[in-house]
Structure formats: structure tokens, C-alpha cells
N, C-alpha and C positions, 0 to 999 in steps of 0.2 A: 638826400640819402634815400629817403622813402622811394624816390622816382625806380630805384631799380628792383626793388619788388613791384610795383606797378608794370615795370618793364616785363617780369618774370611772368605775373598774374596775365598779362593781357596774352605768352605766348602759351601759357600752357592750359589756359579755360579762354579763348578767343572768343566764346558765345556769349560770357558774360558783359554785363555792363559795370560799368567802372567809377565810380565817384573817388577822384583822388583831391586832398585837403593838407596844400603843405604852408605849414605855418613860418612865411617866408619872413613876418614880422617881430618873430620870438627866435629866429637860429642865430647862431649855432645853440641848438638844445644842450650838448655836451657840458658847458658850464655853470648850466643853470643847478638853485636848490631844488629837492625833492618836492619842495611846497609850490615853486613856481609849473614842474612839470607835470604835479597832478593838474593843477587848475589849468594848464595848456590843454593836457590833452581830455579831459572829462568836456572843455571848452568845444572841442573839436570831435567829439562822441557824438556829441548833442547835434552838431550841426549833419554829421551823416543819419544818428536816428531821424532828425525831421527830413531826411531825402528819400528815409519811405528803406534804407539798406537791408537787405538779408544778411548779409556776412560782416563784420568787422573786423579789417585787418591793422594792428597798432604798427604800423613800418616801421619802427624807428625803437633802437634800444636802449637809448637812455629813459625814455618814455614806457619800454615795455619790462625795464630792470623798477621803475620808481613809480610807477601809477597803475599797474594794470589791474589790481584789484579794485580802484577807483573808477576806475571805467568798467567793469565787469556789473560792478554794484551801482552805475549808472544806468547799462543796457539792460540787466535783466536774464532771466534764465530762459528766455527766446529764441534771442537772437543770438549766434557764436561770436566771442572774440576771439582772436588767432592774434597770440603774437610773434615776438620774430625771435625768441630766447629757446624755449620749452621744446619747438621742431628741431633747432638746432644741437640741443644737449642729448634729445633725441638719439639723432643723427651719429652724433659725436658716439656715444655708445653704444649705438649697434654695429659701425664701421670698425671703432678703439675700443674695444672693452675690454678693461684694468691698462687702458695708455694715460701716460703723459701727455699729456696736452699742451698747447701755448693758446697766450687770447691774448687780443689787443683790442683798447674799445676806447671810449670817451672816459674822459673821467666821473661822470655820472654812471656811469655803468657799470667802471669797474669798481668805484668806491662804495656800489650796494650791494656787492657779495654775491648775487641773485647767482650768476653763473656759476661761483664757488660751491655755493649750498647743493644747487642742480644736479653738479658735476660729481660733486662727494657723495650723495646717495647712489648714485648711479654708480660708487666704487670707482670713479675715474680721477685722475690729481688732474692741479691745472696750477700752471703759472703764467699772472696775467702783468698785465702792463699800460698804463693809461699813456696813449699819442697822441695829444690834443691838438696837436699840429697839424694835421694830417688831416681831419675831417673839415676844417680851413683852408686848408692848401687847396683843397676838390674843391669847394664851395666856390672861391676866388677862380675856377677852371684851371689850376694848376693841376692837371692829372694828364698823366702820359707822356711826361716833361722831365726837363732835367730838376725844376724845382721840385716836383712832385720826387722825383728820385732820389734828391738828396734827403728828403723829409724822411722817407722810406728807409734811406739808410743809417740815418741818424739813429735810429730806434733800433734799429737791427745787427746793427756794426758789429756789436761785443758778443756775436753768437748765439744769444741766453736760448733762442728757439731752435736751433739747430740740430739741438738731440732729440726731439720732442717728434713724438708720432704723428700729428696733426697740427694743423694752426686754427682757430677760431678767431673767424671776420666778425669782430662784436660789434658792429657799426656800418648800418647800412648804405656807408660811402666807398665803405673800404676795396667791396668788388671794383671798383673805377681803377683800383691803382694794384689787383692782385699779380699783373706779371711783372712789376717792380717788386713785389711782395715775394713770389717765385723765383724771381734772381738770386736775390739774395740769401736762398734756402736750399741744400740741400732738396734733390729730387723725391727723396721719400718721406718725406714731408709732406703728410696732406695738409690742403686749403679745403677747406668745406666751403661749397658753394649756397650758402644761405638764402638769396633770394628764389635759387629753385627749390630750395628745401620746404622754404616756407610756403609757395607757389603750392608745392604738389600736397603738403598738409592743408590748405583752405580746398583743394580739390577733392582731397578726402572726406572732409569736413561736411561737404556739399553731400557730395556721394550719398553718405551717410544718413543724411536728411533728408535724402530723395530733394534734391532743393538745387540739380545743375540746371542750369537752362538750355532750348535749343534755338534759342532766336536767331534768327537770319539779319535782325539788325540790331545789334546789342549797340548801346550808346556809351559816350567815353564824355568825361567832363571831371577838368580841373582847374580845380580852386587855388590860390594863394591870398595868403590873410595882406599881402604888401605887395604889389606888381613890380619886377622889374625884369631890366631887359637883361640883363646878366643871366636871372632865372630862368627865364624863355629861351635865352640860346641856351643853358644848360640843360635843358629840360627838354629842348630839341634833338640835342647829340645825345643823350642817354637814351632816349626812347626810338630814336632813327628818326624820327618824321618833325615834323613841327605841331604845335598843340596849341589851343586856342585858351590861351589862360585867362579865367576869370579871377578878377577880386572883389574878394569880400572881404571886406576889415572886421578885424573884431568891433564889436557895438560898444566898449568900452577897452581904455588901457591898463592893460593888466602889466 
């Protein structure tokens, strides 16, 4: 999931370098407890602060619905974390504001209200809906498929989003499968596009800090906590190119 912000980041700051960390040996994140996800990702904080990171981007919203405070109070008032919620709710309210919303995310996500609360200060309703199906179905490389389509439609069949001003992709897999998502939705229906959202707030971010780079050879290097070759072809096709994956195992099993 994470890979398509990575995707996002690497088109819209190309001068940066890139340290990406997918904890190939804990997903799917979606069913995990709140207790397991802080200690994933605070686990996975630590290994980008020792890479020496400027920016901190948490890809992933089950981790950025149930840990991010835990990770903010790990890095410090330094260095910025950027998750992948807060741009998007953002977003969602200065496009919709006082809309209807729809979201669909992992059940970790949706069951820590985090979007709810966002959404409600912000004067905007949302009705969400946990697909747990579905950030498995991509994982396994069913996306763009007829199984990915039936998964998609399973969820969608009974209309419930159809009235709704926007949809929210609460799960950073979900871009892989949005013109399944799009079919089945009436055309005035926005899809927020999350990994450029979140892409163009880390570029802000920078900005801000006076902290973009202009290197001529920015470096690219990714991590998985578990190799395998399922990941590496998937990890292939979402990014275009092939990538050289390293592992690193966690030093203990959590």
C-alpha cells in the first residue's frame, strides 16, 4: 500500500531521495490491534531516524489512524511527520464543504473513528465502511481483475455510496483498484486522489522548511522487514520500473 505514495512522492519531488520501509513481515496491517501497530510502526520510525531522514512519511492508515502520535513522540519536534489522514480530510473540505462523504478503509482504520472526529470538526458527515477484503485481494496481485472486481463489488452493490459527494480511499491500496471503484459510482462522485494529496502536502511541508533538495542524483532504497518475490513483482508494477529490495528483518519477533 505504502508503494503508491512512494510512487506519488518519487513523481512530484524527483530530486529527493527516498528511503521506503514496508513491513512486508507484519501485513496485512488492517487486522492488527492498536497495540501491535504502534509498536510496528514507532519500530519502523526508529530504523528511518537512524537513515539520517528529513521528512517522515507514515504511508499507511491503519498505522496513521492508531500510532501517529507514538511516532511523532518518538521523532521529535525536528523532524516532520506527514501522515496520510489529516491531507486528505484536508482535501476532502476544501473541495466538499458541508458534503456527504463516503470512506472505505481497513478495519483498523475505520474502527478508530480518527476520520470521523477529522471529518466532523471540519462540519463535513461521512459514512464509512470497513473492506477487508480488498487490501488482500491487491496484496495476493488481484487488482485489475475480475477477482479484484467482484471484491469491489461486493461492497458497493447496495448503492450506500452513490448519493454521497466524494468517496475517501482510506487505504493506501485502494488507488490500485479505483477505476473498479469508479464503475461502480455514479460520475459525480469524487474519488480523492490520496497519494498525490499526500505527495503535494510533504512538498509543502519541505517548502516551508526551506528543506527541498536540488540534487542531480537523489538515491532510492527499499527496505522489507520479509523478502519475497510476490512483493518485488508487485512492487515492480506499481512503481513502473523494477527496484532493488533489501531485507532487513526485524532484530526481534514482535
Amino acid at each position: 500500500g505504502g508503494l503508491t505514495i512512494a510512487k506519488a512522492l518519487l513523481q512530484r519531488l524527483p530530486m529527493e531521495s527516498l528511503c521506503y520501509v514496508g513491513d512486508t513481515a507484519h501485513m496485512p496491517y488492517g487486522d492488527k490491534s492498536p497495540e501491535r501497530l504502534k509498536a510496528y510502526a514507532v519500530g519502523i520510525a526508529q530504523r528511518l531516524l537512524d537513515r539520517g531522514c528529513k521528512a517522515l512519511v507514515v504511508a499507511c492508515n491503519s498505522a496513521s489512524s492508531n500510532a501517529l502520535d507514538e511516532v511523532r513522540d518518538l521523532v521529535g519536534p525536528d523532524i516532520p511527520v506527514i501522515d496520510v489522514v489529516q491531507p486528505v480530510v484536508d482535501a476532502a473540505s476544501l473541495h466538499h464543504p458541508h458534503g456527504e462523504l463516503a470512506l472505505i478503509g481497513t478495519r483498523a482504520t475505520v474502527q478508530s473513528g480518527l476520520y470521523e472526529r477529522l471529518l466532523s470538526a471540519q462540519g463535513l458527515t461521512v459514512t464509512s465502511r470497513a473492506t477487508p477484503l480488498l487490501a488482500g485481494a491487491i496484496e495476493e496481485g488481484f487488482h485489475n481483475g475480475t477477482i479484484s472486481s467482484a471484491v469491489v463489488e461486493a461492497y458497493f452493490a447496495d448503492g450506500w455510496a452513490a448519493d454521497k459527494d466524494a468517496l475517501l480511499l482510506a487505504c493506501t491500496h485502494y488507488p490500485l483498484v479505483v477505476d473498479e471503484i469508479c464503475a461502480l459510482l455514479p460520475r459525480r462522485v469524487a474519488v480523492l486522489d490520496a497519494p498525490g494529496i499526500v505527495a503535494e502536502r510533504v512538498a509543502s511541508v519541505l517548502e516551508a522548511r526551506k528543506a527541498l533538495s536540488s540534487s542531480t542524483a537523489p538515491t532510492r532504497q527499499f527496505e522489507v522487514t520479509d523478502w519475497t518475490q510476490s512483493f518485488a513483482d508487485g512492487a515492480a508494477h506499481i512503481l513502473g520500473t523494477s527496484v532493488d529490495l533489501v531485507e532487513a528483518p526485524w532484530p526481534e519477533v514482535l
